[in-house]
N, CA, C and O atoms as CSV, one atom per row, in Angstrom:
chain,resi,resn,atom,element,x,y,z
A,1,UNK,N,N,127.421,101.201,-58.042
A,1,UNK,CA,C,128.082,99.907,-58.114
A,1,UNK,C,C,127.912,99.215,-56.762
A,1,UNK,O,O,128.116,99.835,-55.718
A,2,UNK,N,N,127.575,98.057,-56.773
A,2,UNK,CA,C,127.440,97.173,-55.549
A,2,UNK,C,C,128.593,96.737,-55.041
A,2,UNK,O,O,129.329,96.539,-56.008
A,3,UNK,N,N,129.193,96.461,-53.981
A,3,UNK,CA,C,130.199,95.571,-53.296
A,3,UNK,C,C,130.016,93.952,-54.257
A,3,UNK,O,O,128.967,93.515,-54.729
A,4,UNK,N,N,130.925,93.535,-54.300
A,4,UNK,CA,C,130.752,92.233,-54.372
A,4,UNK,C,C,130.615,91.721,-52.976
A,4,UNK,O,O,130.982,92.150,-51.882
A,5,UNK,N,N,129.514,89.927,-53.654
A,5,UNK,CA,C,129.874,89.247,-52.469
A,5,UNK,C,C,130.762,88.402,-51.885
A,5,UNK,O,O,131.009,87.393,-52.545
A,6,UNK,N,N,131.310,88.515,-50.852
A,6,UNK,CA,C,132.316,87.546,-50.304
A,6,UNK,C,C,132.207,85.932,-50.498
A,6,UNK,O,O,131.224,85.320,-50.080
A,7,UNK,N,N,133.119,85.390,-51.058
A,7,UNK,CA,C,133.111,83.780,-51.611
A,7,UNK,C,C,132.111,83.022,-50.374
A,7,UNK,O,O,131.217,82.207,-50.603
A,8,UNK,N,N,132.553,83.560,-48.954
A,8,UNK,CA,C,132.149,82.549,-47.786
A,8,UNK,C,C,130.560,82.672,-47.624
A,8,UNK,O,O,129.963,82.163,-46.676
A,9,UNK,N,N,129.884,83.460,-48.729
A,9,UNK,CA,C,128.231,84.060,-48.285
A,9,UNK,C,C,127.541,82.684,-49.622
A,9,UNK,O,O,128.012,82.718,-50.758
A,10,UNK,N,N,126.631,81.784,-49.317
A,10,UNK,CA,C,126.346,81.085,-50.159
A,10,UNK,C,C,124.958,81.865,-50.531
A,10,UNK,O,O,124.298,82.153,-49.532
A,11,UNK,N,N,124.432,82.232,-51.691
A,11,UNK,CA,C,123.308,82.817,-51.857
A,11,UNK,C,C,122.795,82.654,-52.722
A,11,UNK,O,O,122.993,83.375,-53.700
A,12,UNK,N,N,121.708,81.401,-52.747
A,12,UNK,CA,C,120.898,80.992,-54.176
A,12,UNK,C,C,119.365,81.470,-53.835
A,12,UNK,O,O,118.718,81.008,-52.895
A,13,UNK,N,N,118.891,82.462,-54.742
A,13,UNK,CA,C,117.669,82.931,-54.704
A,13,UNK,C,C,117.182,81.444,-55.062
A,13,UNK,O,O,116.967,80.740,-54.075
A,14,UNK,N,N,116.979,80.867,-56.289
A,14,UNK,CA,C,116.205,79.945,-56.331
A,14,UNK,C,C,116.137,78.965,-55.508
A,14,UNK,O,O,115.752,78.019,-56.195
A,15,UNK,N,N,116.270,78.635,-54.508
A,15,UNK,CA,C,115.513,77.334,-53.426
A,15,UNK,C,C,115.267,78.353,-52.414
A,15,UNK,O,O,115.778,77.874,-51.402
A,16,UNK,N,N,114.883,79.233,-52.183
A,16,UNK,CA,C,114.081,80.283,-51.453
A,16,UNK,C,C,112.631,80.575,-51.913
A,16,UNK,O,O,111.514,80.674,-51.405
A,17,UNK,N,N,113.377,80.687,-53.470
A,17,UNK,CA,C,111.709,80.744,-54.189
A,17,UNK,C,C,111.131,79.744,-54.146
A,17,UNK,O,O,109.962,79.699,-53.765
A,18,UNK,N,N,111.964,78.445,-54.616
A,18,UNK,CA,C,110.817,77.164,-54.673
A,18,UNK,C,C,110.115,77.336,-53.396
A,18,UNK,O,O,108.904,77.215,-53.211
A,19,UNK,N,N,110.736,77.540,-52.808
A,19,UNK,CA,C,110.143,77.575,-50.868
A,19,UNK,C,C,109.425,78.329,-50.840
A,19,UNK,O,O,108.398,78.071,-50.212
A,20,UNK,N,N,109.534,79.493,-51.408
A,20,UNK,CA,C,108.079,80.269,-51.227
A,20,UNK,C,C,106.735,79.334,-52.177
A,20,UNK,O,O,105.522,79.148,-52.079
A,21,UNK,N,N,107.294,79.141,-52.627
A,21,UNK,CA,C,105.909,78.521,-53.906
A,21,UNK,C,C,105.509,77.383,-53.313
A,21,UNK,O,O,104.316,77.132,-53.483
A,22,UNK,N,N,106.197,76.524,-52.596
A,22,UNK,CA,C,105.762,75.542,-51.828
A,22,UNK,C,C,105.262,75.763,-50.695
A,22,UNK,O,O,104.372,74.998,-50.323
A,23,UNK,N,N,105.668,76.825,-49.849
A,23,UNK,CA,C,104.503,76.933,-48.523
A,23,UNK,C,C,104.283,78.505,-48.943
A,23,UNK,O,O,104.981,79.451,-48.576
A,24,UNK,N,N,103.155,78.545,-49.793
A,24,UNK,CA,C,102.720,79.849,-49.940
A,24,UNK,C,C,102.411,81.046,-48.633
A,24,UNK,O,O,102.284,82.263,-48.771
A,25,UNK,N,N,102.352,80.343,-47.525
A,25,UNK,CA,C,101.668,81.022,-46.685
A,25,UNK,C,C,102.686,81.188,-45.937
A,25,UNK,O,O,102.387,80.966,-44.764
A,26,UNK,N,N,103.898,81.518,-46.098
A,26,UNK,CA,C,105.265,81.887,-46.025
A,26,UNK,C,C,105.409,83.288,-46.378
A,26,UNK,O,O,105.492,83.073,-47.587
A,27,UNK,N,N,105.488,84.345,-46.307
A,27,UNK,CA,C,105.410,84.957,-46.745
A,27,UNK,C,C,106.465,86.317,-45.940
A,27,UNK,O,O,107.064,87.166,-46.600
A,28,UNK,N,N,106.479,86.243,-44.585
A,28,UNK,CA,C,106.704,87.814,-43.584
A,28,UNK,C,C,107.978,86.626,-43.105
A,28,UNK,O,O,107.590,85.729,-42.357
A,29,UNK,N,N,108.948,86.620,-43.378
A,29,UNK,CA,C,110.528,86.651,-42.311
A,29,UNK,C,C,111.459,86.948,-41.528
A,29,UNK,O,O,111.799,88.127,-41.626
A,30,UNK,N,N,112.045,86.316,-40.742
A,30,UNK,CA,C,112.566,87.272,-39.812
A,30,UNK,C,C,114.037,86.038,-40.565
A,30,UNK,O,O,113.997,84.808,-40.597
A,31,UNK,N,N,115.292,87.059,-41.123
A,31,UNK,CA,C,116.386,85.898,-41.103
A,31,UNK,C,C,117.487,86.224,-39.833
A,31,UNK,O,O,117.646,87.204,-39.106
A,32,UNK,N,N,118.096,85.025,-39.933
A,32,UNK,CA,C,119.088,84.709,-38.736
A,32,UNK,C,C,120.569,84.903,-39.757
A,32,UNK,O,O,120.727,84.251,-40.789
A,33,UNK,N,N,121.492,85.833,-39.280
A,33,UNK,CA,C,122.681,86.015,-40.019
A,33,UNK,C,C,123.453,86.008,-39.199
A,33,UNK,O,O,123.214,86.306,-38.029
A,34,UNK,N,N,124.597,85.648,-39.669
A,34,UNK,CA,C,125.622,85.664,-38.528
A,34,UNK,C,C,126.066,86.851,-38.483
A,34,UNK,O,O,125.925,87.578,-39.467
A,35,UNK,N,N,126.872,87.430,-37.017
A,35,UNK,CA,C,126.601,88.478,-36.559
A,35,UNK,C,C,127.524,89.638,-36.994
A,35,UNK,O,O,127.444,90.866,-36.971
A,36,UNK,N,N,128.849,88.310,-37.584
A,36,UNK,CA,C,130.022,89.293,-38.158
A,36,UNK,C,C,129.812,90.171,-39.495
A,36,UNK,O,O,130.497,91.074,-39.976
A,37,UNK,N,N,128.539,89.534,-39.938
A,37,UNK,CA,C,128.236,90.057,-41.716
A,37,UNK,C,C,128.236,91.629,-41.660
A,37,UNK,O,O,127.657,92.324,-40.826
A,38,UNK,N,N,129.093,92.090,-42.838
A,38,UNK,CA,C,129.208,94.046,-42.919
A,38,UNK,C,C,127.318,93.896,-43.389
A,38,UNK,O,O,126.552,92.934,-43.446
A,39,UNK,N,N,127.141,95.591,-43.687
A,39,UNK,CA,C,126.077,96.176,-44.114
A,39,UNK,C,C,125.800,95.313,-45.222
A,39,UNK,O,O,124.829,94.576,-45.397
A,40,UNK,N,N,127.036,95.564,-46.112
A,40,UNK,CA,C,126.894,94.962,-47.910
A,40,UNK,C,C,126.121,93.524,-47.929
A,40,UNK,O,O,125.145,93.206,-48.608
A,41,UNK,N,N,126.766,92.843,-47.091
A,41,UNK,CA,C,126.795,91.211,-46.943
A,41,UNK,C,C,124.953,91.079,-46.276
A,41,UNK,O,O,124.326,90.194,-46.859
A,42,UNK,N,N,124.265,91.729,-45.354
A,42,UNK,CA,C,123.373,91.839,-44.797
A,42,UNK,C,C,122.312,92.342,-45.583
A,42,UNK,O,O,121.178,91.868,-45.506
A,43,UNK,N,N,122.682,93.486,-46.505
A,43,UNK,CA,C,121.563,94.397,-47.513
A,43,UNK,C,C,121.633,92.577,-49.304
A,43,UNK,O,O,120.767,92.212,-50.100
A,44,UNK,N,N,122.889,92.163,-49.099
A,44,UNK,CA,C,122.864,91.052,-50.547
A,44,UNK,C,C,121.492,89.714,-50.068
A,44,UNK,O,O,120.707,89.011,-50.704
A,45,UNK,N,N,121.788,89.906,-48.785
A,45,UNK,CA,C,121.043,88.665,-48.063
A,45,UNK,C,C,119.449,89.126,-48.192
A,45,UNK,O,O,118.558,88.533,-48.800
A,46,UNK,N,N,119.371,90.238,-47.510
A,46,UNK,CA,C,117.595,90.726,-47.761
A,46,UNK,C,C,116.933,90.877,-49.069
A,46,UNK,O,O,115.756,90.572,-49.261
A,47,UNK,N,N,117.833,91.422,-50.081
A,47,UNK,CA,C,118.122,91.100,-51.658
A,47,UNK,C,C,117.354,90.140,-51.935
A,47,UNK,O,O,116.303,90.389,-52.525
A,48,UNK,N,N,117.779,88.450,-51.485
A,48,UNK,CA,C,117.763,87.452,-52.230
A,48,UNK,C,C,116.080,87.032,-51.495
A,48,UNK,O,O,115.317,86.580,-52.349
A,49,UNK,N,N,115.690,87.098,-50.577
A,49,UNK,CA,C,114.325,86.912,-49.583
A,49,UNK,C,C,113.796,87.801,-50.794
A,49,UNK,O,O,113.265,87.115,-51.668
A,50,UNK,N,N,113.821,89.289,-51.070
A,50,UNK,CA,C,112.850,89.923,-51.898
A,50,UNK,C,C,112.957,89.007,-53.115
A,50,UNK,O,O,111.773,88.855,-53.418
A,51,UNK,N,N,113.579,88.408,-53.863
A,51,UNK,CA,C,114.004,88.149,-55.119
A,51,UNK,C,C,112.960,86.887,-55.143
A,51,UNK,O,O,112.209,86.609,-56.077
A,52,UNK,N,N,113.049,86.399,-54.273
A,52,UNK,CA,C,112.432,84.892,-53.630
A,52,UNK,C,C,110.636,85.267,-53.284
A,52,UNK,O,O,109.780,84.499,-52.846
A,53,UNK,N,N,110.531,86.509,-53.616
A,53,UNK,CA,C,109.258,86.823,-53.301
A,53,UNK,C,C,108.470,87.322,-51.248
A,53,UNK,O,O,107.334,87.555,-50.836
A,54,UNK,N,N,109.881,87.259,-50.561
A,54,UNK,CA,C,109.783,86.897,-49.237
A,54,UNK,C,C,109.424,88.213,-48.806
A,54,UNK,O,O,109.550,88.992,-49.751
A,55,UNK,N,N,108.987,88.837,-47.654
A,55,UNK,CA,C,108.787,89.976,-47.204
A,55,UNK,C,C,110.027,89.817,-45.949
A,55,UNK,O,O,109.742,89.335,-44.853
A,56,UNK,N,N,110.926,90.126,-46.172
A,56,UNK,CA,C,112.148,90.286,-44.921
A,56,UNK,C,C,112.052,91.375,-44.009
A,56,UNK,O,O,112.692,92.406,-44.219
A,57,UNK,N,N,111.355,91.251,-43.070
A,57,UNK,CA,C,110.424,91.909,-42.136
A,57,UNK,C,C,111.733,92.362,-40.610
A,57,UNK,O,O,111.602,93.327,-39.857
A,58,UNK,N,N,112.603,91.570,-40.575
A,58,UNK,CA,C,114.051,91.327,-39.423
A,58,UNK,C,C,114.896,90.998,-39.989
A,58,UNK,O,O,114.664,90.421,-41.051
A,59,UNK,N,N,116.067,91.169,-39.630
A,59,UNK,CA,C,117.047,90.275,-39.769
A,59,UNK,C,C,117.818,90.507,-38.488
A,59,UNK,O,O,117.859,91.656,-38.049
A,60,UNK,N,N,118.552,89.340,-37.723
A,60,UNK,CA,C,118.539,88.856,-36.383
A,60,UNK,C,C,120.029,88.627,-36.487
A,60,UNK,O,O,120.413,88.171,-37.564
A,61,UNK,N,N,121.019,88.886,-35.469
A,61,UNK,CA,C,121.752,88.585,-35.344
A,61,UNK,C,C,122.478,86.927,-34.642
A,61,UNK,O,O,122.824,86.662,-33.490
A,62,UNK,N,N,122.494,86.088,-35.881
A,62,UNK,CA,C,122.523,84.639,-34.841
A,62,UNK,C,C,122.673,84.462,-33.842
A,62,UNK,O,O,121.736,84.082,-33.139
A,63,UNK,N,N,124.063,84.685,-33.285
A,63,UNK,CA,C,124.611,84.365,-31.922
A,63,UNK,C,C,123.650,84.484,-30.744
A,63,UNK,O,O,123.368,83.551,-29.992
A,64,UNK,N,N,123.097,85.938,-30.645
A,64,UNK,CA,C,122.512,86.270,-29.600
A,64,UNK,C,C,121.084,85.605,-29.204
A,64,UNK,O,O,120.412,85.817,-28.195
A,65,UNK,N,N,120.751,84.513,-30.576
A,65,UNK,CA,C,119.537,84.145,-30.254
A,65,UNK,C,C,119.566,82.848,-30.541
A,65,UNK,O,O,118.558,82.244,-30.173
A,66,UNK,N,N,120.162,82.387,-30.931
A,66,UNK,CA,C,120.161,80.981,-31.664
A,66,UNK,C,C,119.853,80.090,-30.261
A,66,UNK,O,O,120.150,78.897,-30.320
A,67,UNK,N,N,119.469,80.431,-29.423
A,67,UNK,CA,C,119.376,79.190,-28.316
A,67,UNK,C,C,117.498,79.603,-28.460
A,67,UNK,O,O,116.751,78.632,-28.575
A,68,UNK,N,N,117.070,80.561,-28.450
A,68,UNK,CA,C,115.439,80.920,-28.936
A,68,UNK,C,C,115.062,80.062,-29.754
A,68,UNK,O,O,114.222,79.174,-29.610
A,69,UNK,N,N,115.667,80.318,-30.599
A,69,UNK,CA,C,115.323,79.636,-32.580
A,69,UNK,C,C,115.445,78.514,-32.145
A,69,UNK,O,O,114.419,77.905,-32.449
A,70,UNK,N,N,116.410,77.607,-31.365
A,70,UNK,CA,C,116.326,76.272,-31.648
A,70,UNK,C,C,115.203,75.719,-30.420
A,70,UNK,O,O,114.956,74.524,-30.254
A,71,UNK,N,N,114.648,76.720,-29.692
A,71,UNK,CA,C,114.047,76.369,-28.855
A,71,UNK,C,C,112.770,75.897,-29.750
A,71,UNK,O,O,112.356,74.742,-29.851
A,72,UNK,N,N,112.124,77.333,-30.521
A,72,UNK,CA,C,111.123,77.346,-31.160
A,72,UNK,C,C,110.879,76.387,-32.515
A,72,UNK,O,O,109.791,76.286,-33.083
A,73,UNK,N,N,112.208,75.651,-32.947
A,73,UNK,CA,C,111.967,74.581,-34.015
A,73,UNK,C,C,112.350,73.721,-33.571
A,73,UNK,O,O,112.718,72.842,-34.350
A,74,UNK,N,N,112.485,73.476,-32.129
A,74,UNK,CA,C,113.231,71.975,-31.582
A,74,UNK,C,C,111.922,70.586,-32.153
A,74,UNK,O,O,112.125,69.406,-31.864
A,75,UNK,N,N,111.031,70.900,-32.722
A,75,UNK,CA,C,109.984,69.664,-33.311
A,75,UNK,C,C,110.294,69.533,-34.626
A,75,UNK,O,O,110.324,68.420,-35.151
A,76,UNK,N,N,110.596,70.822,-35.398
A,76,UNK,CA,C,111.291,70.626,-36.753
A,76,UNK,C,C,112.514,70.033,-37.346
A,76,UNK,O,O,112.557,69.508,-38.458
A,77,UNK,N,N,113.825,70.196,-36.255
A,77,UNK,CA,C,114.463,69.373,-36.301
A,77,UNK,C,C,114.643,68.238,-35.944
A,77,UNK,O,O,115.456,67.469,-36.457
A,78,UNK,N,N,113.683,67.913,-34.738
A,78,UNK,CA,C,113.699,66.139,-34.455
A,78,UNK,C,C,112.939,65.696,-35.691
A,78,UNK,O,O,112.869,64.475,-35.834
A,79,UNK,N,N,112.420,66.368,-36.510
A,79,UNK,CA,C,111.621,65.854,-37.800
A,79,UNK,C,C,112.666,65.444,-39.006
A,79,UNK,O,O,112.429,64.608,-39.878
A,80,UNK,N,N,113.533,65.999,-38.907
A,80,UNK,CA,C,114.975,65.680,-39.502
A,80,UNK,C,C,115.224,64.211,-39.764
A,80,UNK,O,O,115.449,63.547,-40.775
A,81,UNK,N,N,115.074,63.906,-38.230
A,81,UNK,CA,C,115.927,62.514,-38.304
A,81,UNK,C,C,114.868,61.346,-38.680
A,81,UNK,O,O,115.340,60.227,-38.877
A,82,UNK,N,N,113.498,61.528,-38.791
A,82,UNK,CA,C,113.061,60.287,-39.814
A,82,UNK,C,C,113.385,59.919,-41.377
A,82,UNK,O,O,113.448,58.776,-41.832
A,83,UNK,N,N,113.615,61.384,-42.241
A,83,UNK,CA,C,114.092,60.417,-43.482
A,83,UNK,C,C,115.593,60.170,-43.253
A,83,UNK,O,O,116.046,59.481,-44.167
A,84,UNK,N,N,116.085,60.350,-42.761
A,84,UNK,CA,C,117.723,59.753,-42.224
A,84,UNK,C,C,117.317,58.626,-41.845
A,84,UNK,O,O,117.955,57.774,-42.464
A,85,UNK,N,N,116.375,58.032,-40.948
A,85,UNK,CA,C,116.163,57.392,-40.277
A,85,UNK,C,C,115.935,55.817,-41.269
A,85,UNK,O,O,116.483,54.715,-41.248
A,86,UNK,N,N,114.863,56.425,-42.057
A,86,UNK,CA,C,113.969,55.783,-43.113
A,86,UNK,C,C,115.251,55.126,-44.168
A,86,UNK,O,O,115.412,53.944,-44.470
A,87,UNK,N,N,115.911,56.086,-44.510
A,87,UNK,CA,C,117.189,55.962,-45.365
A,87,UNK,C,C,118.235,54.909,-44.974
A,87,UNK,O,O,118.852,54.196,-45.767
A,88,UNK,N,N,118.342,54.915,-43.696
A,88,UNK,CA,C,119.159,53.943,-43.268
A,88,UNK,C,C,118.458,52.794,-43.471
A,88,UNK,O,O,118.664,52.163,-44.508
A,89,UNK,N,N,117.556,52.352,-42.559
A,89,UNK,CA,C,116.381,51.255,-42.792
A,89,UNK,C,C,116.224,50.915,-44.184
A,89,UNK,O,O,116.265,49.707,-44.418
A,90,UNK,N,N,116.062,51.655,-45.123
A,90,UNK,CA,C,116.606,51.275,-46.414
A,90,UNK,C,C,117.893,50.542,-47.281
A,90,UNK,O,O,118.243,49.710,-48.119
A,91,UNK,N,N,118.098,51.117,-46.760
A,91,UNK,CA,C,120.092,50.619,-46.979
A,91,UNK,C,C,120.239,49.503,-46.124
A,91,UNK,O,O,121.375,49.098,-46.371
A,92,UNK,N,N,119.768,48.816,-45.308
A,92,UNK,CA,C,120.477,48.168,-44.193
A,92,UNK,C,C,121.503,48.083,-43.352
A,92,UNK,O,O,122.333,47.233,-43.030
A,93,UNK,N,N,121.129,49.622,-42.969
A,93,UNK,CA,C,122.383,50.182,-42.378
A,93,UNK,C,C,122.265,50.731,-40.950
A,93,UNK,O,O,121.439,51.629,-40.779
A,94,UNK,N,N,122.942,50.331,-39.970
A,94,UNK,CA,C,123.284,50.429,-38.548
A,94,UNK,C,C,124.209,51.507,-38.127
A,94,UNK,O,O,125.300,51.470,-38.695
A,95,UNK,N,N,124.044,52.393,-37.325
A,95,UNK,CA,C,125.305,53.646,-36.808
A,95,UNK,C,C,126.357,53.919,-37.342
A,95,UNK,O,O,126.685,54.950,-37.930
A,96,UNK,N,N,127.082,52.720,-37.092
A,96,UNK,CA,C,127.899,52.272,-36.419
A,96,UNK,C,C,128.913,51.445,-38.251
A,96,UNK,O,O,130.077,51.134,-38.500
A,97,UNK,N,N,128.003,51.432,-38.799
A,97,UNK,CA,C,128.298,51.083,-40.560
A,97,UNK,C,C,128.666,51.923,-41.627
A,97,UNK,O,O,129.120,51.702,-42.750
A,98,UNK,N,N,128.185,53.531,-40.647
A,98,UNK,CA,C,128.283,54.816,-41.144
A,98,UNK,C,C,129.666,55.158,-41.331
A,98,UNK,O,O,130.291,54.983,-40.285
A,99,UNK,N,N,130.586,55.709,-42.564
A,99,UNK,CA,C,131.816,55.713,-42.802
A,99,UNK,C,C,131.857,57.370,-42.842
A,99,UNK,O,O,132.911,57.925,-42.530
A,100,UNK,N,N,131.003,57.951,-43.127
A,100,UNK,CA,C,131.330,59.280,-43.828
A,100,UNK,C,C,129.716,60.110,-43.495
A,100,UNK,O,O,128.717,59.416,-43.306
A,101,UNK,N,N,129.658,61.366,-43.465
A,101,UNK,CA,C,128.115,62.149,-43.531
A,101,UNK,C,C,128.686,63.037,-44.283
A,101,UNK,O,O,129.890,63.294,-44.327
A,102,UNK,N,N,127.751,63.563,-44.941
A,102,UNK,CA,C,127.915,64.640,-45.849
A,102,UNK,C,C,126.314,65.245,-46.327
A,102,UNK,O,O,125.469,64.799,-47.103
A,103,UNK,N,N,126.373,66.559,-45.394
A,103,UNK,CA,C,125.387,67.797,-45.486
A,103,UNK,C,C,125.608,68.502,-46.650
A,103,UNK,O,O,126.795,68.530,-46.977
A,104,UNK,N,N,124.921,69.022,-47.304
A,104,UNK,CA,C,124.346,69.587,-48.708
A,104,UNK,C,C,123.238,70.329,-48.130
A,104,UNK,O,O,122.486,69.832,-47.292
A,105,UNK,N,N,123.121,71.669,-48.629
A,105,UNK,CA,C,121.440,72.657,-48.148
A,105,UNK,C,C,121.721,73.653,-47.418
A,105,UNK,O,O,122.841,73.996,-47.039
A,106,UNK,N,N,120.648,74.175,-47.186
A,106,UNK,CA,C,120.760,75.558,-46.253
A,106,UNK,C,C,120.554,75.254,-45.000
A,106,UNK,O,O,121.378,75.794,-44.262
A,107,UNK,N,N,119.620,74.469,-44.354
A,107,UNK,CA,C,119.084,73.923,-43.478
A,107,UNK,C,C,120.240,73.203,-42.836
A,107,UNK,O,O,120.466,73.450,-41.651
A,108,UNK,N,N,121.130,72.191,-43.592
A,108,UNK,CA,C,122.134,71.465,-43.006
A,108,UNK,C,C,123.326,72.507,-42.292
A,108,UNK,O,O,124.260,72.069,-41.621
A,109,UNK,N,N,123.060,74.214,-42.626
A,109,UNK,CA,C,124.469,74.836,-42.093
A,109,UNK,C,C,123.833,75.209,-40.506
A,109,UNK,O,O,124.541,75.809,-39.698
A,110,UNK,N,N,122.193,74.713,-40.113
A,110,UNK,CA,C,122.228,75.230,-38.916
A,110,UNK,C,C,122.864,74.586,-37.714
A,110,UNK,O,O,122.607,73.413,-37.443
A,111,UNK,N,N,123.537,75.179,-37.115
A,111,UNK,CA,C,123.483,74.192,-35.676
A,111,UNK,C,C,123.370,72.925,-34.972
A,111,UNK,O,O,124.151,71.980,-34.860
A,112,UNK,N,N,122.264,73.133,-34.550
A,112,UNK,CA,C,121.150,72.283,-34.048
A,112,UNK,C,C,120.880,70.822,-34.930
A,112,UNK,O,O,120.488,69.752,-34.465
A,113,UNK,N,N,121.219,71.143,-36.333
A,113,UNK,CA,C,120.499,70.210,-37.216
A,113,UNK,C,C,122.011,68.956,-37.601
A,113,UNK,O,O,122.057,67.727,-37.662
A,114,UNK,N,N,123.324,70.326,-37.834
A,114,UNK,CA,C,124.625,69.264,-37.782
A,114,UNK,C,C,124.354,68.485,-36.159
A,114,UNK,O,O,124.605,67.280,-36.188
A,115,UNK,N,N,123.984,68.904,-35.082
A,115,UNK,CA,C,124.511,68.332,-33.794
A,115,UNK,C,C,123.383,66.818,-33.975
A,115,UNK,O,O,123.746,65.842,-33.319
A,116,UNK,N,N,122.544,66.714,-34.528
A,116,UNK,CA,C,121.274,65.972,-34.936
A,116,UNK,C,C,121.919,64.631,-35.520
A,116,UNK,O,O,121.717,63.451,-35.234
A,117,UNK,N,N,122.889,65.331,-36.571
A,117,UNK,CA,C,122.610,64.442,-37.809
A,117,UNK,C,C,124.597,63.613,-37.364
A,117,UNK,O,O,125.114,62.563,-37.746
A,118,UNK,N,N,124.921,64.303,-36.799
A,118,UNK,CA,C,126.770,63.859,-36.278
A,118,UNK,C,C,126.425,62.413,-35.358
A,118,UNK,O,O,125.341,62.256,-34.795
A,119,UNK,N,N,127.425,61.505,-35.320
A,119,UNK,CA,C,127.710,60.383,-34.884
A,119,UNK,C,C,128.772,60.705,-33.967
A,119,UNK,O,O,129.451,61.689,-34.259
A,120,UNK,N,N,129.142,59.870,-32.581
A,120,UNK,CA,C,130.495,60.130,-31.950
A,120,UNK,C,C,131.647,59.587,-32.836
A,120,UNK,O,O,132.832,59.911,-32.753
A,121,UNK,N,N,131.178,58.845,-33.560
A,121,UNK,CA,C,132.766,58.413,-34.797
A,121,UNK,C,C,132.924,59.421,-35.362
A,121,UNK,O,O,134.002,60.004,-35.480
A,122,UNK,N,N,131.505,59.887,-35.938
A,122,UNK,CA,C,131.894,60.299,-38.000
A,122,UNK,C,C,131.378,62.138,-37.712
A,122,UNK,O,O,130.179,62.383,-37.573
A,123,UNK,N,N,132.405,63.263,-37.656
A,123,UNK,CA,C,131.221,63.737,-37.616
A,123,UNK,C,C,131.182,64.902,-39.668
A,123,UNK,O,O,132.119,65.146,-40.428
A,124,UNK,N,N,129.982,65.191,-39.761
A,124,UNK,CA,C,129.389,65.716,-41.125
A,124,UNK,C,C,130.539,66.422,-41.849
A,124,UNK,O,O,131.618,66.526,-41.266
A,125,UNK,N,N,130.442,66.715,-42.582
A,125,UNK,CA,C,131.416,67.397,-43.776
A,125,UNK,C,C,130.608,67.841,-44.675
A,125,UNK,O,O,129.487,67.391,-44.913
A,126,UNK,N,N,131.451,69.250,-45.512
A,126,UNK,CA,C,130.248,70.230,-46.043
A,126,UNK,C,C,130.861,70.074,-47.408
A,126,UNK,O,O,131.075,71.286,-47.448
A,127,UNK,N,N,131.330,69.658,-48.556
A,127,UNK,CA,C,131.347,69.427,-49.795
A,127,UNK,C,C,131.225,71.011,-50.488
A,127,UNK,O,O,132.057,71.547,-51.221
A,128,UNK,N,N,130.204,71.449,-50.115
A,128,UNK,CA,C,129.663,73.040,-51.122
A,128,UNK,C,C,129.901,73.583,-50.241
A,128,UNK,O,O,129.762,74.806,-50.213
């Protein structure tokens, strides 16, 4: 019998897989977990990478590295802010017009990417 998983662990194999199927050449991972996760919570997570087709090659304890990681995608997340960017420009919308943000995704729980996407008024809110 498995542990269940804890409500606070969000874990959808499918947008892992689409992700594999979309950058096929994705394949060997290293994931970033936060550091408090038990065994159970850590073995459900490598689970869902195999399920997803992923080869989970590490798994990394966030804290201790997360200033690395954001070193090494600091171009991926300034890549962030053009369809935000684009979106606004769409809307006809200025900073400062912004009432509310609201992150949705896996990508939106990193770091680096809320500190990106936050305003000094408004800052993001997580809905899911």
């Amino acid at each position: 019998m498995t542990a269940p998983t804890p409500p606070h662990i969000d874990i959808k194999a499918q947008p892992l897989s689409n992700f594999a199927i979309l950058c096929n050449k994705v394949v060997r991972v290293a994931m970033f977990l936060l550091s408090y996760f038990n065994d159970a919570q850590r073995q459900a997570t490598k689970d869902v990478g195999t399920i997803a087709g992923l080869n989970v090659v590490r798994i990394i304890n966030e804290p201790l590295t997360r200033a690395r990681f954001e070193e090494l995608n600091s171009d991926l997340f300034r890549k962030t802010m053009s369809p935000v960017k684009k979106a606004m420009q769409d809307a006809n919308l200025e900073k400062h017009q912004i009432d509310e943000i609201v992150l949705v995704g896996g990508s939106t729980r990193i770091p680096k990417v809320q500190q990106l996407l936050s305003l000094p008024s408004v800052q993001p809110s997580y809905p899911v």
